[in-house]
C-alpha positions in Angstrom: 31.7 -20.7 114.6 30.9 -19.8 110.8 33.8 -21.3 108.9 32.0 -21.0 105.4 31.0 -17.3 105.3 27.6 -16.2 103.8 28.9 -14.8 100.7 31.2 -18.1 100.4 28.0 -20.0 100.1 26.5 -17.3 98.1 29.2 -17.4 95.3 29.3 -21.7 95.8 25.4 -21.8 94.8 26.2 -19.2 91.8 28.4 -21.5 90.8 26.5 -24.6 90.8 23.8 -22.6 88.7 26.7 -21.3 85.9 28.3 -25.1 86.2 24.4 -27.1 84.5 24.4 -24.0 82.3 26.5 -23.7 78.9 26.0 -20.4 78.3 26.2 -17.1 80.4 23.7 -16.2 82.8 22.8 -12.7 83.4 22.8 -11.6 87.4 19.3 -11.1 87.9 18.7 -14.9 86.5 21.6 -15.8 88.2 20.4 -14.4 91.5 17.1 -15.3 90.9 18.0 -19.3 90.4 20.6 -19.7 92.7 18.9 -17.9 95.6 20.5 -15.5 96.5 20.1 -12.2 97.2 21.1 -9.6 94.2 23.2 -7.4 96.4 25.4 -10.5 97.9 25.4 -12.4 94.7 27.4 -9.2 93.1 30.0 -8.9 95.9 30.6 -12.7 95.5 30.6 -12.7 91.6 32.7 -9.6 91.3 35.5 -11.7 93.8 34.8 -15.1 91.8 35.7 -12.8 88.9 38.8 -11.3 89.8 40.1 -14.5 91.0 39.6 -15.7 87.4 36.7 -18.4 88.3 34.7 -16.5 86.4 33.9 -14.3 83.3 31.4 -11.4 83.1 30.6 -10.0 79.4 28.6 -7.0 79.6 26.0 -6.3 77.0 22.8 -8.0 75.3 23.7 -11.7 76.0 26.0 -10.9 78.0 26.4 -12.6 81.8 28.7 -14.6 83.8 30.0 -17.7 82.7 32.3 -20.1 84.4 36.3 -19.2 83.1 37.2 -22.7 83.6 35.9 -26.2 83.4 33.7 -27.2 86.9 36.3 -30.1 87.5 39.1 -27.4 87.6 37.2 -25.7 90.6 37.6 -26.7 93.8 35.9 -25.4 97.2 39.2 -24.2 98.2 39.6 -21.7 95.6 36.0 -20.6 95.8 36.7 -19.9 99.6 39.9 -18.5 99.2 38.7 -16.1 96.4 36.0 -14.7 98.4 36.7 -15.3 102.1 40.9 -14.7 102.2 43.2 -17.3 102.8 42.3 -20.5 105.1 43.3 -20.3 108.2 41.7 -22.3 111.0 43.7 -20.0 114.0 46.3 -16.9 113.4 49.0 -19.1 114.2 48.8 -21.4 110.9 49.4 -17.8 109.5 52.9 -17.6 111.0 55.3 -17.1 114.5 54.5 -13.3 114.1 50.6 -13.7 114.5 51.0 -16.2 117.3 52.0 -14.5 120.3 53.1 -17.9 122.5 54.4 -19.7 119.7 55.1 -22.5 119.8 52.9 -23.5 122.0 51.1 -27.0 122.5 47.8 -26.1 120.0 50.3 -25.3 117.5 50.8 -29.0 115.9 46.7 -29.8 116.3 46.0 -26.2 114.5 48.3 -27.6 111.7 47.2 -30.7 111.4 43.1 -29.7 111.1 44.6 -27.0 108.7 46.4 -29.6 106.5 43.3 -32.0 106.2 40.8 -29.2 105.9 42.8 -28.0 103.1 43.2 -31.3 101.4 39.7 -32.1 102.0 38.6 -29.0 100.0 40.8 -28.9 97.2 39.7 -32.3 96.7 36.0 -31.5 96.0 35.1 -29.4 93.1 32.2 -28.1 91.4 32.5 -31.4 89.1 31.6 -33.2 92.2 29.2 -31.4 93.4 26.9 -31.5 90.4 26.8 -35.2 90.3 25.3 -35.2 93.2 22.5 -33.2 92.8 19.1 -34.7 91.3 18.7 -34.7 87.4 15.8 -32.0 86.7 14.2 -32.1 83.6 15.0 -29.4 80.6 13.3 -26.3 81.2 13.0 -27.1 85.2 14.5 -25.1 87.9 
């Protein structure tokens, strides 16, 4: 079971790259340095963008920047803006997706729902990059 789609990751690594970088990174760099391949990395940035994460400027210098400081992005948001809302089983998405609600899953669904959810809008793209290895100016 794929809980974190493709693209999700896609758009997390995108991030990471526009998060070390203070200025806006057009998408073949972009693609090019967070791995990822030019087709998927648009899909992902054009959602990342219209769920305000991130800002495109078209143009000579132009790119994609981050819209908002990487300790104000969460892996929650990134999911939701690309993947939907997160839902671990139709039923956390109400009695009229569930046909045998209630039913005994129903409180276990909830509860994986809650921590997952709490869990990812804890860590943010902040986090993330103190975690990675320093690499020196000019490296990849």
């Amino acid at each position: 079971m794929e809980i974190i789609h493709r693209n999700t990751d896609y758009g997390l690594r995108a991030l990471l790259v526009l998060a070390g970088s203070n200025r806006a990174i057009n998408a073949a760099a972009l693609a090019k340095r967070a791995a990822v391949p030019p087709h998927f990395l648009q899909k992902a940035m054009h959602a990342l963008t219209h769920a305000g994460l991130v800002v495109a400027h078209r143009g000579p210098g132009g790119g994609y920047r981050l819209a908002r400081d990487p300790a104000d992005i969460t892996l929650l948001a990134v999911m939701e803006a690309i993947q939907g809302p997160l839902a671990i089983n139709r039923c956390v998405l109400g009695r009229d997706r569930c046909p045998s609600a209630p039913c005994a899953l129903t409180p276990a669904w909830y509860e994986v729902q809650a921590q997952l959810t709490a869990f990812l809008g804890r860590v943010t793209l902040a986090s993330l990059l103190s975690q990675l290895p320093v690499t020196p100016q000019g490296g990849k």
